[in-house]
Structure formats: structure tokens, C-alpha cells
C-alpha positions, -999 to +999 in steps of 0.1 A: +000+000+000+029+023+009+048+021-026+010+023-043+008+057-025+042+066-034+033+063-070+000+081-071+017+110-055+044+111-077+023+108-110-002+137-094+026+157-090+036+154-120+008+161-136+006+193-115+035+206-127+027+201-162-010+220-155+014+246-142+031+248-168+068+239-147+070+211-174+099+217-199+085+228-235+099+222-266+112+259-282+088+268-312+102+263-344+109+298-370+125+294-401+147+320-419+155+313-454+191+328-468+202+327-506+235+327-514+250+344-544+287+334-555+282+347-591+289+384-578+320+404-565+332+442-566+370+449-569+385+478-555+373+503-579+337+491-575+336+474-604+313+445-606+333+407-610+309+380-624+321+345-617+308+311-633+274+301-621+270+268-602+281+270-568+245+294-552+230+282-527+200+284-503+202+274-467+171+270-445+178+281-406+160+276-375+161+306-354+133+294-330+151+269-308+177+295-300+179+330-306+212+340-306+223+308-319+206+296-351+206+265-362+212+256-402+187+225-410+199+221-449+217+238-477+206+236-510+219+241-545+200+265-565+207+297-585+196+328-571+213+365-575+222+397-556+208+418-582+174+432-567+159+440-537+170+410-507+133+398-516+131+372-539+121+344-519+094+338-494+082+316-466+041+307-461+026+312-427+022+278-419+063+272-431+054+245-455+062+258-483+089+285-498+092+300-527+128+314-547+131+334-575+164+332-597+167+366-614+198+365-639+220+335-648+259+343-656+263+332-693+304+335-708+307+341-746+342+346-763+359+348-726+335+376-714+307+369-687+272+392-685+243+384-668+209+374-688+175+374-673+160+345-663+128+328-653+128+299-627+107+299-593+119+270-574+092+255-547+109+245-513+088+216-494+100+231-459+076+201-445+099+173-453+132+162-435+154+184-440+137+204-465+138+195-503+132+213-539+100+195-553+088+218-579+107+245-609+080+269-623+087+294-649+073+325-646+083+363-663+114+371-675+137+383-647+120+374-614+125+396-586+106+405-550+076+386-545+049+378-517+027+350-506-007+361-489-012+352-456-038+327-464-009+307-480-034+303-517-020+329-540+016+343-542+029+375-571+060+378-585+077+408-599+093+402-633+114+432-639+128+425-675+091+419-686+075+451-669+049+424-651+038+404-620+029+368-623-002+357-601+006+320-587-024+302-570-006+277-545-029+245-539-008+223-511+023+221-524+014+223-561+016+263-579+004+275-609+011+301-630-027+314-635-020+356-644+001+380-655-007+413-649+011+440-671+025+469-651+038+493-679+075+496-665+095+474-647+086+463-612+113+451-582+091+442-557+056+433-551+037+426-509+005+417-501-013+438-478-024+417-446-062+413-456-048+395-488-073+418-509-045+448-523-010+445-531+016+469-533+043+472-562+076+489-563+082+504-600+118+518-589+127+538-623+098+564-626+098+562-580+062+552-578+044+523-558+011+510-578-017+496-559-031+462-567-065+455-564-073+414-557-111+395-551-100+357-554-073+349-578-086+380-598-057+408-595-061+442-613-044+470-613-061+500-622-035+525-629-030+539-593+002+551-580+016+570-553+049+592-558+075+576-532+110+589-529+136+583-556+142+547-566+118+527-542+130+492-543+116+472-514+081+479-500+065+464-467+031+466-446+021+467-408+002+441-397-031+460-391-027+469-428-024+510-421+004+518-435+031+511-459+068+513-459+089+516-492+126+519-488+140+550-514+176+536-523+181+568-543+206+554-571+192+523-590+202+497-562+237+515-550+246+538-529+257+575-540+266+593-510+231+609-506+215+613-480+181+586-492+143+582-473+118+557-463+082+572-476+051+565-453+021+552-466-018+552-459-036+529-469-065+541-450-068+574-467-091+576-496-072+572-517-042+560-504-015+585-505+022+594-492+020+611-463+054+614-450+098+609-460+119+598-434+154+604-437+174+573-433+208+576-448+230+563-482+213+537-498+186+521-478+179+485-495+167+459-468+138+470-454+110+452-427+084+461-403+085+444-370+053+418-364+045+437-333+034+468-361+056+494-336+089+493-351+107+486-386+143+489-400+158+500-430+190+486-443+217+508-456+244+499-482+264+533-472+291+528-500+302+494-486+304+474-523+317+506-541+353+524-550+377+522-520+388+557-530+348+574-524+343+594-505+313+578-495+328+546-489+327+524-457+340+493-443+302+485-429+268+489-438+243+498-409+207+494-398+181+521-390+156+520-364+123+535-373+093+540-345+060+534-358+036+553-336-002+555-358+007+573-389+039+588-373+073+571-380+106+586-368+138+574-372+153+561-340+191+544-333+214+536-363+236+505-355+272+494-376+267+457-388+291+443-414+297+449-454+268+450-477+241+448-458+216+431-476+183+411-462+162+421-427+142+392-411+129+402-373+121+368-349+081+361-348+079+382-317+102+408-326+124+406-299+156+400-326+166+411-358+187+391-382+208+409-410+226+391-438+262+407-446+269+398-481+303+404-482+314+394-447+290+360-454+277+361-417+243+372-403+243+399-377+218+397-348+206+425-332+182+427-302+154+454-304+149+468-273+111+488-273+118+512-299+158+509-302+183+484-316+210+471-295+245+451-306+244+412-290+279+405-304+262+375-319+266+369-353+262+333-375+288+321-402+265+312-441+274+290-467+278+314-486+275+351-498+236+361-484+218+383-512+182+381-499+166+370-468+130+362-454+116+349-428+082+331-420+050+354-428+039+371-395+013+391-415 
């Protein structure tokens, strides 16, 4: 009777303490997916070096199980490219499924090397283990920033060589090209709002953002833009779908030595308009709004890749805080991180930032501190050369 007791009160305990929640749990997975682009180099003048396609990469990471020690789960070998906004690749809600868009391929005739548009969006089954290529799709010519909606059914593509974005419906794990819609000039980047029923879409040469109008699988765009600041390349949206962020990088994906904005966007007005700039600094490229809707960052290139000898030139690239407080964003802390900044992914609850260094091939992480960033001294070696980032859709 004694050991019978002994064993009731040790199973009631136990279940006690896992009622009370003193039982260990198992950390939440969050992926982060890197590409890695070893096509692409700058010499000492800032000249651009092409190397022989073949050795890209892109690695899927687990940054859930420890923050400020991520965890890579697979690398896989497929083509992808620095040229464009960090933004060609996505991850769906549920992190099932990702999606990567190869923009250029490196083709060599008579000894000489030049990039040439190309067409491929490769479908990650992030389910499996470790996490496999199941599907090539081709889409436009050129395939740049692109979004999934939250709802994980449709995903857009920006083709910039083909002045277009390709609609996608995604059923499971099987896409198809359904749409293209023609956007008059070329497009870097395209987001879904968080309701799934607008998008926006970055058309960087003429510095306008074109609203996209979606009810199903239907998109439309009905010729509305909004005049953002010069050469918007990246664009992002607050979770409660109020506002838009596009970040200005001011010289056609470089950096110049001017001083370059983030433009603020409502989408609540009627119709939506741009309602403020922020100054940011040289070059902003990578740009993302933290889940919590209070705080974003905008990544700045500030003359990392170019000449050695301008005099806008630096070692490092930096990251700028921005406070989102209703319509009102100001620019906060600006923190050093390493050369060519590239890619912005904040942890599901925003408590971390990860920034992807393309020429140091490490990934910074920053702690965000309310509305300021703050240094860990963490940082986590890549495969290879990190040219876009993204992690899972928060919203």
C-alpha cells in the first residue's frame, strides 16, 4: 500500500507541474531562409566581378530553438542573384512551403561573362526532412521580389525584364502560373497587404508604388500610383494593414553618398497617398516592419560594395531603427553591422533582428529593445554570400 501511494503522489505531481506549466516545453520552431550568391563580387574600384554560375546556394535556418544561436537545417543548391531587392524568396505562414526566384543567370561568350535574365521559381517543401526542392516553375522574364498572402493560396512575382507580375495560385504544395498582370515599366518588388485583398508594387525607375487591387485569384491594377522617394526598391506593410513602408535607395540599387528616405504610406486614406519621407541615410535597401506593427528597419548599403577611394565609402553597412507610432514614423538608433548589408528578417515576436552581410557571409543579430536596436555581439557564419533573406509570414 505504501509504494501504491508513493506512486499516485508522484504521478499527481507530476501532472501538476505540467498544469502549471513547470514542465519543460519544446522551443517553437521559425525558419529563416538565406540565398547565397557566388556569381557576384566588386573589386576595389567598384567594379562589378561576375564568376561562373553553379556554386549558389540556399540554406534553411531555424532561429526558433535558440535565438542568438541559429541552427542551419539544410543547404541547398539552386541559383539565385544579388541583383534586386533582398526579396526574392518567401516563406508561407504555416512554413510549409517556400518559394525562390532566380533573377539572372551568368552566361560566358568569347571569354566575357554578362548576366541574362532568367525565369525559374523554385518550390521548397520546408515540411519534409530536411527540407527538399519539389517543384521548378517558370514564370516572367527576370523574377525579382515577390509575396505569398497570408492565407498561403496565391503568391505575385515581380518580373522586372518583362515590366509584369505573375499571379501563382498555390494548392498544397502544387503552384500554378494562373495571371500576368502588365505593369507598364518594370517592377522590383511586389507585398500583399495583410487582408490578402490589395498589393503593393515597387516600380523603382519612374519612384512610384502601384496599388493592386485582388477578389479571389482576380488581380487588377487599375493605374493607381503613389509618388514615393527616388528609386523605391523594397516595400512592406504593418500588420493591421495601415500603413506602408517603401525603402528610397536613391541610385538604382547603390549607394551614392546621398542622403536617401523611407516614404510612409496610408492605406486608409481615400485614396491612399504618401503622407510622409523619413530620412534614413545612403542607400537604404533591406527594409522590414517588425510583427508587433511598432517598429521597422531600413538597411543601408552606405558605399560598402563601391570604390575604396569614395568618398562615400565604408568598411560597414548599418541598420536604421524606425518608431511606428499611428501614422507617425521617426527614425530612431542607427547601428554598424558588417559589409553590404543586404536582407532584414525580425524573430516572430520581434524581440531580434537578423541581418545578412553579403560580403562578410555572416548574419548579424541585433536585439530590439522597445523602440531601439542594441548590438548582442552574436553573429552566424553562411554558406555562402547572403543576397536576400525572409523569414516566416507574420502578417
Amino acid at each position: 500500500m505504501r509504494l501504491r501511494s508513493l506512486c499516485f503522489t508522484s504521478l499527481a505531481l507530476a501532472a501538476l507541474a505540467g498544469c502549471a506549466g513547470m514542465a519543460p516545453s519544446t522551443p517553437e520552431r521559425q525558419l529563416l531562409l538565406v540565398a547565397n550568391d557566388e556569381k557576384q563580387s566588386w573589386n576595389d574600384a567598384g567594379a562589378v566581378q561576375l564568376g561562373a554560375h553553379g556554386r549558389d546556394s540556399v540554406q534553411v535556418i531555424d532561429i526558433g530553438s535558440d535565438p542568438l544561436a541559429p541552427r542551419s537545417l539544410v543547404t541547398l543548391p539552386l541559383d539565385n542573384t544579388i541583383a534586386g531587392p533582398p526579396t526574392n524568396l518567401a516563406i508561407t505562414a504555416d512554413e510549409k512551403l517556400a518559394l525562390v526566384a532566380n533573377s539572372l543567370n551568368v552566361v560566358e561568350e568569347n571569354g566575357v561573362r554578362r548576366q541574362v535574365p532568367d525565369n525559374r521559381l523554385f518550390v521548397i517543401d520546408l515540411a519534409a526532412t530536411p527540407p527538399k526542392l519539389i517543384d521548378t516553375i517558370a514564370v516572367g522574364r527576370q523574377p525579382s521580389g515577390l509575396s505569398i498572402n497570408r492565407a498561403g493560396t496565391l503568391a505575385l512575382v515581380a518580373n522586372r525584364a518583362d515590366n509584369a507580375i505573375s499571379v501563382l495560385r498555390i494548392a498544397g504544395q502544387k503552384l500554378t502560373l494562373i495571371d500576368t498582370v502588365a505593369m507598364g515599366e518594370s517592377v522590383s518588388h511586389v507585398r500583399f497587404t495583410p487582408d490578402g485583398r490589395r498589393a503593393l508594387a515597387t516600380k523603382f525607375p519612374n519612384h512610384k508604388v502601384a496599388m493592386l487591387e485582388i477578389e479571389g485569384e482576380k488581380v487588377t491594377y487599375n493605374k493607381l500610383d503613389f509618388a514615393a522617394g527616388l528609386w523605391p526598391y523594397n516595400v512592406d506593410v504593418t500588420p493591421d494593414g495601415k500603413l506602408a513602408l517603401t525603402a528610397d535607395n536613391g541610385n538604382s540599387g547603390a549607394s551614392d553618398g546621398q542622403i536617401d528616405t523611407v516614404s510612409v504610406i496610408d492605406l486608409e486614406a481615400k485614396p491612399p497617398r504618401v503622407i510622409d519621407k523619413v530620412v534614413v541615410g545612403d542607400g537604404p535597401e533591406g527594409l522590414a516592419v517588425s510583427p508587433t506593427g511598432k517598429f521597422a528597419v531600413a538597411v543601408l548599403l552606405r558605399g560598402s560594395n563601391s570604390a575604396k577611394n569614395a568618398y562615400f565609402y565604408n568598411r560597414n553597412g548599418s541598420v536604421v531603427g524606425l518608431k511606428i507610432d499611428g501614422r507617425k514614423v521617426t527614425r530612431t538608433n542607427e547601428v554598424e553591422v558588417r559589409g553590404l548589408p543586404e536582407g532584414a528578417v525580425f524573430s516572430a515576436d520581434g524581440k531580434y533582428l537578423y541581418v545578412g552581410n553579403f560580403i562578410d557571409q555572416d548574419i548579424t543579430i541585433l536585439r530590439v529593445d522597445g523602440d531601439t536596436l542594441v548590438p548582442t555581439g552574436k553573429s552566424f557564419g553562411l554558406a555562402g554570400h547572403p543576397a536576400a533573406m525572409r523569414g516566416r509570414l507574420t502578417h
